[in-house]
C-alpha positions, 0 to 999 in steps of 0.5 A: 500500500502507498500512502502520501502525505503532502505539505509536511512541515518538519521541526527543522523548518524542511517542507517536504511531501513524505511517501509510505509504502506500507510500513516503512518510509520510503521516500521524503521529497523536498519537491512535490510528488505525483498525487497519482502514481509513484514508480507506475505504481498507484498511491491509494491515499493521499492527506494533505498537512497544509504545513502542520507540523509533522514529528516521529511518533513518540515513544514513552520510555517508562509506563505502567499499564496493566492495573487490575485493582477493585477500582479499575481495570486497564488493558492494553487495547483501551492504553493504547488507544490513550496513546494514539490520542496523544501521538504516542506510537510506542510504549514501553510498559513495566509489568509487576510480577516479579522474575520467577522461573516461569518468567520466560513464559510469562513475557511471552503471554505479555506480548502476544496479548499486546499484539493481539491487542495495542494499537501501538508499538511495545516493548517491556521492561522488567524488574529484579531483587534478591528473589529473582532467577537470573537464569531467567533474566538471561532468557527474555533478554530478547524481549525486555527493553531492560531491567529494574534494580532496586537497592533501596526498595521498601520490601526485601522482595523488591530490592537488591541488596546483596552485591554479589547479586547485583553484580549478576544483575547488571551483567545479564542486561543490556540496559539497567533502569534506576530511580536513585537520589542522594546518598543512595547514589554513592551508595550503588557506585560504591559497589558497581564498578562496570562501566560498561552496561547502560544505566539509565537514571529515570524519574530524577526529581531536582538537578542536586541529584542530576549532578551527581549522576553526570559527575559518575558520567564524567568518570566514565560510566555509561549513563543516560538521565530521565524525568517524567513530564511530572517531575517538570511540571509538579512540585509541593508548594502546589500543595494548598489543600487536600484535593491537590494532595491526593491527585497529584501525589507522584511515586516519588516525592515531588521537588520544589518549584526551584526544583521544577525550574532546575529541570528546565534549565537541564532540558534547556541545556541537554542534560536530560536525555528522555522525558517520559509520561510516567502513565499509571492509569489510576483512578480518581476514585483510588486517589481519594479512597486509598491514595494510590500514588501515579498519575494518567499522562499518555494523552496529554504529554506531548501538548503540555511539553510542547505548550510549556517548551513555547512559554520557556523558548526551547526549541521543538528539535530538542523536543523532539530528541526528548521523545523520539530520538532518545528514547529510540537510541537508549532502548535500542529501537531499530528504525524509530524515533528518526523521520529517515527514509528507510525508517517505521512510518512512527509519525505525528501530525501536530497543530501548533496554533490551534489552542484547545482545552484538556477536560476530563470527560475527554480521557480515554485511558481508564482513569478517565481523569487528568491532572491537567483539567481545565487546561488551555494549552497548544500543540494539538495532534491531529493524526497519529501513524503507526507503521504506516497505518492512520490510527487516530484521526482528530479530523473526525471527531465522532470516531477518532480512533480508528478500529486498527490494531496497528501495534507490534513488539518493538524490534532491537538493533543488535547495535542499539541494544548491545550493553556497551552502546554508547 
C-alpha cells in the first residue's frame, strides 16, 4: 500500500511531501510528488498537512499499564488507544510480577496479548531483587527493553541488596533502569564498578541529584538521565489543600518549584536525555479512597511539553530528541524515533496554533481523569501513524480512533541494544 502525505512541515523548518509504502518510509521529497502514481505504481491515499507540523511518533520510555485493582481495570487495547490520542506510537510498559522461573513464559503471554491487542508499538521492561532467577533474566533478554534494580526498595522482595547479586544483575542486561537520589547514589557506585552496561537514571526529581549522576558520567560510566513530564511540571508548594494532595501525589516525592525550574534549565541545556509520561492509569476514585500514588499522562504529554517548551523558548528539535530520538537510541529501537527514509512510518501530525482545552470527560485511558483539567494549552495532534497505518484521526471527531490494531513488539538493533552502546 502507498500512502502520501503532502505539505509536511518538519521541526527543522524542511517542507517536504513524505511517501509510505506500507510500513516503512520510503521516500521524503523536498519537491512535490505525483498525487497519482509513484514508480507506475498507484498511491491509494493521499492527506494533505497544509504545513502542520509533522514529528516521529513518540515513544514513552517508562509506563505502567496493566492495573487490575477493585477500582479499575486497564488493558492494553483501551492504553493504547490513550496513546494514539496523544501521538504516542510506542510504549514501553513495566509489568509487576516479579522474575520467577516461569518468567520466560510469562513475557511471552505479555506480548502476544499486546499484539493481539495495542494499537501501538511495545516493548517491556522488567524488574529484579534478591528473589529473582537470573537464569531467567538471561532468557527474555530478547524481549525486555531492560531491567529494574532496586537497592533501596521498601520490601526485601523488591530490592537488591546483596552485591554479589547485583553484580549478576547488571551483567545479564543490556540496559539497567534506576530511580536513585542522594546518598543512595554513592551508595550503588560504591559497589558497581562496570562501566560498561547502560544505566539509565529515570524519574530524577531536582538537578542536586542530576549532578551527581553526570559527575559518575564524567568518570566514565555509561549513563543516560530521565524525568517524567511530572517531575517538570509538579512540585509541593502546589500543595494548598487536600484535593491537590491526593491527585497529584507522584511515586516519588515531588521537588520544589526551584526544583521544577532546575529541570528546565537541564532540558534547556541537554542534560536530560528522555522525558517520559510516567502513565499509571489510576483512578480518581483510588486517589481519594486509598491514595494510590501515579498519575494518567499518555494523552496529554506531548501538548503540555510542547505548550510549556513555547512559554520557556526551547526549541521543538530538542523536543523532539526528548521523545523520539532518545528514547529510540537508549532502548535500542531499530528504525524509530528518526523521520529517515528507510525508517517505521512512527509519525505525528501536530497543530501548533490551534489552542484547545484538556477536560476530563475527554480521557480515554481508564482513569478517565487528568491532572491537567481545565487546561488551555497548544500543540494539538491531529493524526497519529503507526507503521504506516492512520490510527487516530482528530479530523473526525465522532470516531477518532480508528478500529486498527496497528501495534507490534518493538524490534532491537543488535547495535542499539548491545550493553556497551554508547
Amino acid at each position: 500500500m502507498l500512502t502520501l502525505l503532502k505539505n509536511c512541515l518538519l521541526s527543522n523548518s524542511r517542507k517536504v511531501d513524505i511517501l509510505i509504502k506500507d510500513s516503512i518510509i520510503e521516500k521524503i521529497s523536498d519537491t512535490s510528488l505525483d498525487s497519482k502514481t509513484y514508480n507506475n505504481k498507484k498511491i491509494d491515499a493521499v492527506f494533505d498537512m497544509k504545513c502542520n507540523l509533522v514529528m516521529p511518533g513518540f515513544i514513552d520510555a517508562f509506563s505502567r499499564i496493566k492495573k487490575q485493582t477493585s477500582y479499575t481495570t486497564s488493558d492494553y487495547e483501551t492504553e493504547s488507544r490513550a496513546c494514539a490520542y496523544g501521538g504516542i506510537t510506542t510504549f514501553v510498559d513495566i509489568p509487576s510480577a516479579p522474575i520467577s522461573e516461569k518468567y520466560y513464559d510469562a513475557i511471552i503471554d505479555k506480548v502476544n496479548e499486546a499484539k493481539e491487542n495495542s494499537h501501538v508499538n511495545f516493548g517491556f521492561v522488567v524488574s529484579v531483587s534478591n528473589l529473582s532467577n537470573i537464569v531467567e533474566l538471561e532468557k527474555i533478554q530478547d524481549y525486555s527493553v531492560g531491567t529494574i534494580i532496586n537497592i533501596n526498595a521498601r520490601t526485601v522482595s523488591d530490592r537488591i541488596i546483596d552485591s554479589e547479586k547485583l553484580s549478576e544483575a547488571l551483567k545479564a542486561s543490556k540496559l539497567v533502569l534506576l530511580h536513585l537520589s542522594g546518598f543512595d547514589i554513592d551508595l550503588f557506585f560504591s559497589v558497581c564498578d562496570d562501566k560498561f552496561t547502560k544505566l539509565v537514571f529515570y524519574d530524577i526529581t531536582n538537578e542536586n541529584d542530576l549532578e551527581k549522576i553526570l559527575s559518575y558520567k564524567k568518570e566514565g560510566y555509561n549513563i543516560r538521565t530521565a524525568t517524567s513530564v511530572n517531575y517538570l511540571l509538579f512540585n509541593r508548594d502546589m500543595i494548598a489543600n487536600e484535593y491537590k494532595r491526593k491527585t497529584i501525589t507522584t511515586e516519588y516525592k515531588l521537588g520544589t518549584m526551584l526544583n521544577n525550574l532546575g529541570l528546565w534549565n537541564a532540558v534547556k541545556d541537554r542534560k536530560i536525555d528522555i522525558i517520559t509520561s510516567d502513565h499509571t492509569p489510576v483512578s480518581l476514585i483510588e486517589k481519594f479512597e486509598t491514595e494510590q500514588k501515579g498519575l494518567p499522562n499518555f494523552e496529554t504529554m506531548f501538548s503540555i511539553l510542547f505548550d510549556s517548551c513555547y512559554y520557556k523558548r526551547i526549541p521543538i528539535t530538542i523536543l523532539e530528541d526528548l521523545l523520539c530520538k532518545n528514547p529510540a537510541k537508549v532502548c535500542g529501537f531499530k528504525n524509530k524515533g528518526e523521520i529517515k527514509e528507510g525508517y517505521d512510518a512512527d509519525l505525528v501530525v501536530v497543530n501548533t496554533t490551534k489552542r484547545w482545552w484538556i477536560k476530563n470527560e475527554d480521557i480515554v485511558s481508564s482513569a478517565r481523569w487528568t491532572p491537567f483539567n481545565d487546561y488551555r494549552i497548544s500543540g494539538r495532534v491531529m493524526m497519529t501513524f503507526v507503521n504506516g497505518q492512520l490510527v487516530y484521526n482528530f479530523i473526525n471527531q465522532m470516531s477518532p480512533i480508528r478500529n486498527v490494531k496497528a501495534g507490534k513488539f518493538a524490534e532491537f538493533d543488535k547495535n542499539l541494544a548491545s550493553r556497551s552502546a554508547s
